[in-house]
C-alpha positions as CSV (number, residue, x, y, z in Angstrom):
1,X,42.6,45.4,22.6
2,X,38.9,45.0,24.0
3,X,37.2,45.5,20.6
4,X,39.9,42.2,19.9
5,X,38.6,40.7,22.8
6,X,35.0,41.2,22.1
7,X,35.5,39.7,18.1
8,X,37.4,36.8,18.9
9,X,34.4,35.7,22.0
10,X,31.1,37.3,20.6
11,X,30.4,33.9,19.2
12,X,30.7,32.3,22.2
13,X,29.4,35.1,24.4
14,X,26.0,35.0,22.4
15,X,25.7,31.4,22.3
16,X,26.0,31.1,26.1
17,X,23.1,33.2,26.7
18,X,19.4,31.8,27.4
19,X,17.5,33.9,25.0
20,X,17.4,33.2,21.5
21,X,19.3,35.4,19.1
22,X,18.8,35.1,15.0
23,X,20.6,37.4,13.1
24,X,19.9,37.8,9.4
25,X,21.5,40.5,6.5
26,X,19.6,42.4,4.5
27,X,18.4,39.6,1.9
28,X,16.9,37.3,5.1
29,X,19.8,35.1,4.9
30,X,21.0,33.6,8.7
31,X,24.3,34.8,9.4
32,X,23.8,33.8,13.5
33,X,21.7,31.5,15.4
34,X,22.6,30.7,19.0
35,X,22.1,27.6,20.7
36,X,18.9,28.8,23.1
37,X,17.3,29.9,19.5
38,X,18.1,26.2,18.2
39,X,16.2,25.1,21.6
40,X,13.5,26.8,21.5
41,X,12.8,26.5,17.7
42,X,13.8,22.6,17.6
43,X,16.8,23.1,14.8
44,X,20.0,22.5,14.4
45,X,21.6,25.4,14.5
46,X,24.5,24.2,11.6
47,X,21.5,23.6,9.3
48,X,19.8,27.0,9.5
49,X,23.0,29.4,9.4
50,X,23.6,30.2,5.9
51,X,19.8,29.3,4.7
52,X,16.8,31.8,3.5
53,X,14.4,32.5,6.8
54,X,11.7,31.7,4.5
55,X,13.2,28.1,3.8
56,X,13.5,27.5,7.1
57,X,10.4,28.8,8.2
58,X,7.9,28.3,5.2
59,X,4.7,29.1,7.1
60,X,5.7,32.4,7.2
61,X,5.7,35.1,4.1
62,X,7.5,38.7,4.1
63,X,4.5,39.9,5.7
64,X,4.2,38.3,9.4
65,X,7.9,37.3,9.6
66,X,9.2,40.1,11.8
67,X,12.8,40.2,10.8
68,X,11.4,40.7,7.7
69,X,9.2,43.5,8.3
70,X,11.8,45.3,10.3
71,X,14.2,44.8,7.2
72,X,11.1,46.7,5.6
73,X,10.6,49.4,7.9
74,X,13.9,49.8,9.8
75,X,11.5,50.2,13.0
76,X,11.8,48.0,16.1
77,X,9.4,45.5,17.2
78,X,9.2,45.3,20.8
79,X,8.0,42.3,22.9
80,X,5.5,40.8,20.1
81,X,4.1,37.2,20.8
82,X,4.4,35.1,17.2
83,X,3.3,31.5,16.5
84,X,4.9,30.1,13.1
85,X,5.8,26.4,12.1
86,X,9.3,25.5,11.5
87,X,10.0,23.1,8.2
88,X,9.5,20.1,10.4
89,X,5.8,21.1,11.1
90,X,6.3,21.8,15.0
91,X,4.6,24.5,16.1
92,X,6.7,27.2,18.1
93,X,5.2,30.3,20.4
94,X,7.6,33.2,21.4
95,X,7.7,36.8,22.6
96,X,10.3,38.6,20.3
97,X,12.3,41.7,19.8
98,X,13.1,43.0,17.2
99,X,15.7,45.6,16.0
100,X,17.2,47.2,12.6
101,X,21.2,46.9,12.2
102,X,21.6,49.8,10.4
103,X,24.9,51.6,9.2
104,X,24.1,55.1,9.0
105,X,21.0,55.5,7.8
106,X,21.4,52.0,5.5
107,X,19.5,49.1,6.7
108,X,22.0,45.9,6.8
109,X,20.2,43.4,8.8
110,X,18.0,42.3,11.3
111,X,18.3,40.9,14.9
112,X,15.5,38.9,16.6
113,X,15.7,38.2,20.7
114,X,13.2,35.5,21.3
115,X,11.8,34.0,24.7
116,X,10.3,31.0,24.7
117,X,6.4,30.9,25.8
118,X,5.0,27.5,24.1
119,X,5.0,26.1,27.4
120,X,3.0,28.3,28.9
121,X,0.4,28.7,26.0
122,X,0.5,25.0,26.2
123,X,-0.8,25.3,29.5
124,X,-3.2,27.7,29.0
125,X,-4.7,25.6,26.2
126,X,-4.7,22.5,28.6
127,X,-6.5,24.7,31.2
128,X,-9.5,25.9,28.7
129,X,-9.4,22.2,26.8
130,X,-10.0,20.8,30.4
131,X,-12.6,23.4,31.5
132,X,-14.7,22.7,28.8
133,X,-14.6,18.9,29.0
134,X,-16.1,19.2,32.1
135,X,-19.6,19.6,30.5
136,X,-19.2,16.2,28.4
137,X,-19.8,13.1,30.3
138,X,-18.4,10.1,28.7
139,X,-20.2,6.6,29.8
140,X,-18.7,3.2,29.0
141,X,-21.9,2.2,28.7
142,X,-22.7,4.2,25.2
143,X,-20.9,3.1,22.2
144,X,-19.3,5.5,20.2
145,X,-19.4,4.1,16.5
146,X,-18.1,7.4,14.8
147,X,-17.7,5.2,11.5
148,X,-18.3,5.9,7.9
149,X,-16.7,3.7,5.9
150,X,-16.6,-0.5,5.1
151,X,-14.8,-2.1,3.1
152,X,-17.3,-1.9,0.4
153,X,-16.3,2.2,-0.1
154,X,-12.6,1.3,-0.6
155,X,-13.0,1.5,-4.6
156,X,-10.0,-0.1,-6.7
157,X,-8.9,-3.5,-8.8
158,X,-5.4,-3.3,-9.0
159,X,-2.8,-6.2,-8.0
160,X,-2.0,-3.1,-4.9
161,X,-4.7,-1.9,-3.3
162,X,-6.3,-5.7,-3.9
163,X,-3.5,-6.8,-1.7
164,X,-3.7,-4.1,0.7
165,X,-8.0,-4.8,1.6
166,X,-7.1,-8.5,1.6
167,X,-4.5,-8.0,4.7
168,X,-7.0,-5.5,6.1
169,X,-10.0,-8.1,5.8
170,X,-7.6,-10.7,8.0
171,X,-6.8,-8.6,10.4
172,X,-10.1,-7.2,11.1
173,X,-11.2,-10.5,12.9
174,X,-8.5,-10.3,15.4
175,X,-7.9,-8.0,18.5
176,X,-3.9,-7.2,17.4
177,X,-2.7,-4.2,16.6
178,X,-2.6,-2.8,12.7
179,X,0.0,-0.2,11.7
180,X,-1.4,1.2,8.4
181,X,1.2,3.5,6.2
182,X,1.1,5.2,3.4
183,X,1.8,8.4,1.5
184,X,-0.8,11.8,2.5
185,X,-4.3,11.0,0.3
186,X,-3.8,7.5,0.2
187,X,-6.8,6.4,2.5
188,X,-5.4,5.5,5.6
189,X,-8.1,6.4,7.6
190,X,-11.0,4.7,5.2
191,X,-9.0,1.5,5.7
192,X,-8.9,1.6,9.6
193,X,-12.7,2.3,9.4
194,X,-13.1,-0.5,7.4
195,X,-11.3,-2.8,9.6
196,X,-13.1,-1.7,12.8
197,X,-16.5,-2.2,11.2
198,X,-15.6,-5.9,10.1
199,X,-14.3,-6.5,13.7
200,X,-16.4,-8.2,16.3
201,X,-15.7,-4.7,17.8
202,X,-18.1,-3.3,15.3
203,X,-20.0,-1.4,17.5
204,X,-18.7,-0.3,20.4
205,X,-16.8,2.7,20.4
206,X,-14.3,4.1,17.4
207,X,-12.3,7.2,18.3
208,X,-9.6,8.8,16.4
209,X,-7.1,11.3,17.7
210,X,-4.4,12.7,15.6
211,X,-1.0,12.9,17.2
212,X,0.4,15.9,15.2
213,X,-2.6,17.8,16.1
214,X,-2.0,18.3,19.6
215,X,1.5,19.1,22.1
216,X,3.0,16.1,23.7
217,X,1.5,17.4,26.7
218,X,-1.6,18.0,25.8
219,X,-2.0,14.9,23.9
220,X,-0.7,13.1,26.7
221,X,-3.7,14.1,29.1
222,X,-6.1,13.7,26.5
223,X,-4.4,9.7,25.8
224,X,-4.5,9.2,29.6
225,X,-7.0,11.5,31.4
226,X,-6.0,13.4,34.6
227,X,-7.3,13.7,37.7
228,X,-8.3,17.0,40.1
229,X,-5.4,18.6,41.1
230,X,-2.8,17.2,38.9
231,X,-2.3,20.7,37.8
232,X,-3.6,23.6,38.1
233,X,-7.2,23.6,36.4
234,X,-7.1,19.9,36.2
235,X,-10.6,17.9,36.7
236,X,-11.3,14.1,37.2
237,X,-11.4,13.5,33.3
238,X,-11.3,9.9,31.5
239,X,-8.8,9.7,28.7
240,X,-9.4,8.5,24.9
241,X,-7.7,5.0,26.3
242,X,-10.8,4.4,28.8
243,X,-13.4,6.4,26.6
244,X,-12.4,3.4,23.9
245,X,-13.5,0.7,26.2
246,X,-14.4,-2.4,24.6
247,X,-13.7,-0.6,21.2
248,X,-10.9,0.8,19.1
249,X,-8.6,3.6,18.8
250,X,-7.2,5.1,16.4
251,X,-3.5,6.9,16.6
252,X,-3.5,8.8,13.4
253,X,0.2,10.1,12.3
254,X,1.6,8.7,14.9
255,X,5.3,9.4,13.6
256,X,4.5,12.6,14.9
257,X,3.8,11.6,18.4
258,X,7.0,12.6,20.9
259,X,9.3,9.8,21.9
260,X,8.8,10.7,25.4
261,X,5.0,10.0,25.0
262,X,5.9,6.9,22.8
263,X,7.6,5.5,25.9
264,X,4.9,6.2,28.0
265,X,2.2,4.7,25.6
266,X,4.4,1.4,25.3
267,X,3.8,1.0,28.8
268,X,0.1,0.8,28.2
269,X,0.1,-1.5,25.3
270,X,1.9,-3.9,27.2
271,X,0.3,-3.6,30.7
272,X,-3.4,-2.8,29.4
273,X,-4.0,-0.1,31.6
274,X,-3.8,3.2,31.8
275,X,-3.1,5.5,34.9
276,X,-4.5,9.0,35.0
277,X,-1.8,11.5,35.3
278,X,-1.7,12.9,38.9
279,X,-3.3,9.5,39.9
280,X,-1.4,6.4,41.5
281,X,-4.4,3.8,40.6
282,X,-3.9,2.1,37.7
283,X,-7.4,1.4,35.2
284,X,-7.7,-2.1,33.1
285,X,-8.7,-1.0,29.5
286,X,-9.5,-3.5,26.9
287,X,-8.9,-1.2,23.5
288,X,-7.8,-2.6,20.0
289,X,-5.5,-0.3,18.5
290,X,-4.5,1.2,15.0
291,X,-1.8,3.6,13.8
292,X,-1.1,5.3,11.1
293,X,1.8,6.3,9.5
294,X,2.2,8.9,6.5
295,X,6.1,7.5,6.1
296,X,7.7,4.2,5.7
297,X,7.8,2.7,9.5
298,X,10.9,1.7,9.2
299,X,12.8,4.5,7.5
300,X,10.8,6.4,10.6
301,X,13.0,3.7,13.6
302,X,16.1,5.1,11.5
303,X,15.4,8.6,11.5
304,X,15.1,8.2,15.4
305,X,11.0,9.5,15.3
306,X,9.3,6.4,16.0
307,X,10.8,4.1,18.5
308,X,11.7,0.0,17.6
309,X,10.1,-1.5,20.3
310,X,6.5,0.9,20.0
311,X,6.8,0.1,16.3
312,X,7.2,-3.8,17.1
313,X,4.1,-4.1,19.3
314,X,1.7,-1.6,17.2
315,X,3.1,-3.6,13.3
316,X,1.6,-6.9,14.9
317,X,0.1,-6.6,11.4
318,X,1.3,-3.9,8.7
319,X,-0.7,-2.8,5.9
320,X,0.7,-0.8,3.2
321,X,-1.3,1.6,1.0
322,X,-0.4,1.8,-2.4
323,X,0.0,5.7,-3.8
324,X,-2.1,6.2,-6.6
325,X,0.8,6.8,-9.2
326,X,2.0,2.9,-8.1
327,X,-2.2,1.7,-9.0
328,X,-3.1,3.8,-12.1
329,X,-5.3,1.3,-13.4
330,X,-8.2,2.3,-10.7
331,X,-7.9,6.0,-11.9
332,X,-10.5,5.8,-14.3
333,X,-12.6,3.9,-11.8
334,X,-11.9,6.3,-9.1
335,X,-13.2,9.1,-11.2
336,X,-16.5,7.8,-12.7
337,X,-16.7,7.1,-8.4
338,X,-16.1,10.9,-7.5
339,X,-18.1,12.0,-10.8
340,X,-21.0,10.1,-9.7
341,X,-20.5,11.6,-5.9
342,X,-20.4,15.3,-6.9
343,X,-23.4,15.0,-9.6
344,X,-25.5,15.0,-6.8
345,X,-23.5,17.3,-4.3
346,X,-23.2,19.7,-7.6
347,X,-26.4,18.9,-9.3
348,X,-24.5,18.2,-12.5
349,X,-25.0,15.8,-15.3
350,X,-21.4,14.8,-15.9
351,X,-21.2,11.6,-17.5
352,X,-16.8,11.1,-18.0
353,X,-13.8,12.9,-19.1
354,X,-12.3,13.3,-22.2
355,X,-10.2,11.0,-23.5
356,X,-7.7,13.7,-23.8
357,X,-8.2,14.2,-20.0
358,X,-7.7,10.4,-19.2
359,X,-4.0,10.4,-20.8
360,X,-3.4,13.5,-18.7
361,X,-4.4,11.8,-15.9
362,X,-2.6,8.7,-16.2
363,X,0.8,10.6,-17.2
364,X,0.0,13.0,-14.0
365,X,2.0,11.6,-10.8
366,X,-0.2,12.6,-8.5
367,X,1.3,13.7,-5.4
368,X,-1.6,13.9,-3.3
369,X,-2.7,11.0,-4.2
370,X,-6.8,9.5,-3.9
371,X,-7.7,12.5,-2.5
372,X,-6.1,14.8,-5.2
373,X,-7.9,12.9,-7.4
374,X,-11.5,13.8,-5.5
375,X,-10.2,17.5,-5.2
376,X,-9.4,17.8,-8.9
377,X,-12.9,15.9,-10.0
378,X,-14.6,18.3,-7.9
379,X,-13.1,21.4,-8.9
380,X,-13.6,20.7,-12.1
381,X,-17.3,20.1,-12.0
382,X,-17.5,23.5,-10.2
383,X,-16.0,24.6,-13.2
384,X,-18.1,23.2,-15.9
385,X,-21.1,24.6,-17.6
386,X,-24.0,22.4,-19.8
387,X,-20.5,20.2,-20.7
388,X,-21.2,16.3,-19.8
389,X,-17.2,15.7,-20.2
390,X,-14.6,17.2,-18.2
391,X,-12.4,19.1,-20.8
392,X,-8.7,19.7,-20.6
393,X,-9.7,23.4,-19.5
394,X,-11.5,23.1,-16.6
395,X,-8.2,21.1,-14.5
396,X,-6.6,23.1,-12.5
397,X,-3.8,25.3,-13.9
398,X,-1.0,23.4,-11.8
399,X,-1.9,19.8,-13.9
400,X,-1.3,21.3,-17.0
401,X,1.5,23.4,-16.0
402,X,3.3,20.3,-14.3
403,X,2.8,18.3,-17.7
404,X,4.0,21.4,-19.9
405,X,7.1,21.6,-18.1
406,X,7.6,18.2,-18.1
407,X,6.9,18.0,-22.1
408,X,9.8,20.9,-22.8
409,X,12.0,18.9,-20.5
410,X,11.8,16.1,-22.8
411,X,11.7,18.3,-25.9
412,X,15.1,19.8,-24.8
413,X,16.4,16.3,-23.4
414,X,15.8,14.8,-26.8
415,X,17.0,18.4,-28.7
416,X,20.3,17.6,-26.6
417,X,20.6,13.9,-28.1
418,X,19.6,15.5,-31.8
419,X,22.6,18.0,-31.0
420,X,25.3,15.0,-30.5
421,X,28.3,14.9,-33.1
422,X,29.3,12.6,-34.6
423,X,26.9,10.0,-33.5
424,X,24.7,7.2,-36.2
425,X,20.6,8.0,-36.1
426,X,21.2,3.9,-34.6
427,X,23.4,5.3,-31.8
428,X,21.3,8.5,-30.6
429,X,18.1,6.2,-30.7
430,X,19.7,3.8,-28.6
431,X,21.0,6.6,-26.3
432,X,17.2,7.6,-26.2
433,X,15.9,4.4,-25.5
434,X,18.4,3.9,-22.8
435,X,17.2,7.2,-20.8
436,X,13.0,6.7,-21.1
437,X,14.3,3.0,-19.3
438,X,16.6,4.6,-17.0
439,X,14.2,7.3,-15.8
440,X,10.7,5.2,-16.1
441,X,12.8,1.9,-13.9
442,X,13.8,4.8,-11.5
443,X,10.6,6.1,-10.9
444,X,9.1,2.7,-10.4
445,X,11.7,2.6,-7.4
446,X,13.8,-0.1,-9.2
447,X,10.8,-2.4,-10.0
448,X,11.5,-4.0,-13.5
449,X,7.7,-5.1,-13.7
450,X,6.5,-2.1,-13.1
451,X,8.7,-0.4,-15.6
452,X,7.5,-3.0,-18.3
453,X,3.8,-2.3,-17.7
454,X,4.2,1.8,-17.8
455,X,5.8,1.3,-20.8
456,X,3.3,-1.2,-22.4
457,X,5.8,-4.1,-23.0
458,X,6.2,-7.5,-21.7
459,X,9.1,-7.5,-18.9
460,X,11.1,-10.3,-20.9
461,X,11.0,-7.6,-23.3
462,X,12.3,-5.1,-21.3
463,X,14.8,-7.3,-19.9
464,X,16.2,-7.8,-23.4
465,X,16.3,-4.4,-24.3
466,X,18.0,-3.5,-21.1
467,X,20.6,-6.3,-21.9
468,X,21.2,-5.2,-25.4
469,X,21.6,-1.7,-23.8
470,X,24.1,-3.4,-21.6
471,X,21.8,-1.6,-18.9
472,X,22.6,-3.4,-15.0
């Protein structure tokens, strides 16, 4: 009757406790995952149970994951302190246990008891982040202008990114807020540069902080300064708000930021000053500022990450960056740019690439965008020899590979139409013709004129295929 008991609560039993328990069988699939370990590790616990560790978990590997070197081993790990991301990118700091669940001498799973100890290495981090600020004295009176880039280094002709400076340009001459988004490589932070050097702000001081870089309550000291005593360690320290004076300041990711902290920053945009924490005196700070976003702003309100009214007062004026596979016609100008730059880094002689390597490069989607771009030019220099054109074979192997899978997709997807019975050659073709539209309109996000320039026709021409098609 007890063992009944025991099977019918365990569920509940373990979930009520305030450790964190994560059960996995011998493959490093969840079978359990209590409430406390969805707590402390920021998930739901309904959308790890039943998913790989590694999924979950993708900055760890079979070698530093613990459950997964106990499934190894079959030996215990006992009170071990283990940093690792979850697939959101937060960054979580335990002290586990470890232990085998073996049957017999047959290993069947895994258990790991976790405590949770971010806050305290948070601390710890604010403690030796504050002692050492204490030998840097920050004077209103000296400009910071840590600025590389004008408008003049933005390099691109397309209808996009032409659109994109022109905003930029405009609202460089005011003091309002800019919320700049765009995909990861796009060139977010060249553009805020540019606008603060064509400010009247130009100047004075430009600082940049990047809100996924830090905790919320780190970051928050570091936004805000703090005062002696405010916590243990704490010194009389001016934050990035009053450091900024007269200048601008730049929130970089600033999805990322908590909402919490988002609340609290509100406060200051509206206000204009800033209060220490531990202080009750408020300071008047006159700072312009810029975020950046690596996700539609919008998409972020829904998602609940970035809050309405913080998003309202910081997209006084939005500028959207363009991803590179949306402006292809600046690639080849974009390369002879980073050719040019890493002759001289590289001492090479490189004068283009081949015109086999321009097709790849404007069928390539490029997911990383500008700075994939510079990556892949610069790798490939490193690779070449006497050559003065970059050659098919020195791009990295994950181009080519991306573009031979995508080639034997097609192969088999037209194979597939070949295959069809009792079909006209008219009828498959059309069938054919109807998928390239379907797919290319798709990945233009559902722009028509897009679509028509990708596939080098006119987009009356287009829309009368699609209507013969009796495409919607």
């Amino acid at each position: 009757m007890s063992a009944e008991f025991l099977n019918e609560f365990y569920d509940e039993i373990l979930n009520s406790l305030d450790v964190g328990i994560h059960i996995v069988d011998r493959e490093g699939n969840t079978v359990f995952y209590n409430a406390a370990m969805g707590r402390l590790e920021r998930l739901d616990p309904d959308a790890v149970i039943g998913k790989k560790l590694l999924e979950v978990f993708p900055s760890l590997n079979r070698e530093t994951s613990t459950l997964f070197r106990v499934l190894k081993t079959g030996e215990a790990i006992v009170d071990r302190v283990q940093t690792y991301f979850n697939y959101r990118g937060q960054r979580i700091t335990t002290i586990n246990t470890t232990l085998p669940l073996k049957k017999g001498n047959k290993i069947m799973g895994a258990v790991e008891i976790a405590k949770d100890i971010t806050k305290l290495r948070e601390m710890a981090e604010k403690v030796v982040f504050l002692q050492d600020s204490t030998k840097i004295k920050v004077s209103r009176e000296m400009p910071h202008p840590f600025t590389r880039f004008t408008f003049e280094d933005i390099i691109g002709e397309s209808p996009a990114i032409t659109k994109a400076i022109h905003m930029a340009r405009k609202a460089s001459m005011t003091s309002s807020s800019v919320l700049i988004f765009g995909e990861t490589g796009t060139g977010k932070e060249l553009f805020a540069h540019s606008i603060h050097n064509a400010s009247p702000r130009k100047g004075r001081p430009f600082i940049a902080q990047n809100c996924a870089a830090l905790p919320e309550s780190l970051l928050e000291g570091i936004l805000f300064g703090t005062v002696k005593g405010s916590f243990t360690g704490a010194v009389d320290r001016p934050g990035l708000f009053e450091q900024a004076h007269g200048g601008t300041l730049l929130l970089d990711e600033i999805n990322s930021m908590g909402i919490n902290l988002q609340a609290k920053l509100l406060r200051v945009l509206q206000e204009g000053c800033v209060r220490r924490i531990g202080d009750t005196r408020t300071i008047p700070v006159n700072v312009r500022i810029i975020a950046t976003t690596n996700e539609d702003p919008l998409q972020a309100v829904e998602k609940g990450i970035l809050r309405k009214d913080l998003f309202f007062r910081l997209g006084v004026v939005c500028v959207k960056i363009p991803p590179l596979r949306e402006r292809k016609e600046d690639i080849i100008l974009l390369t002879r740019h980073f050719i040019d730059k890493f002759n001289k880094k590289l001492n090479r002689n490189v004068i283009d690439i081949s015109p086999a390597v321009k097709r790849i490069f404007m069928e390539y989607n490029w997911p990383g965008n500008v700075r994939e771009l510079e990556n892949v030019i610069e790798g490939s220099m490193n690779m070449i020899g006497d050559e003065s054109l970059i050659e098919e074979e020195h791009l990295p192997f994950y181009i080519t590979d991306y573009l031979n899978r995508k080639s034997e997709k097609t192969g088999a997807d037209l194979l597939a139409f070949m295959e069809l019975e009792n079909y006209s050659l008219d009828e498959i073709l059309s069938k054919i013709e109807k998928e390239i539209i379907k797919r290319t309109i798709k990945e233009c996000n559902g722009n028509v004129t897009k679509a028509a320039d990708r596939l080098k026709v006119k987009r009356q021409t287009l829309q009368y295929r699609m209507r013969r098609l009796n495409m919607e």
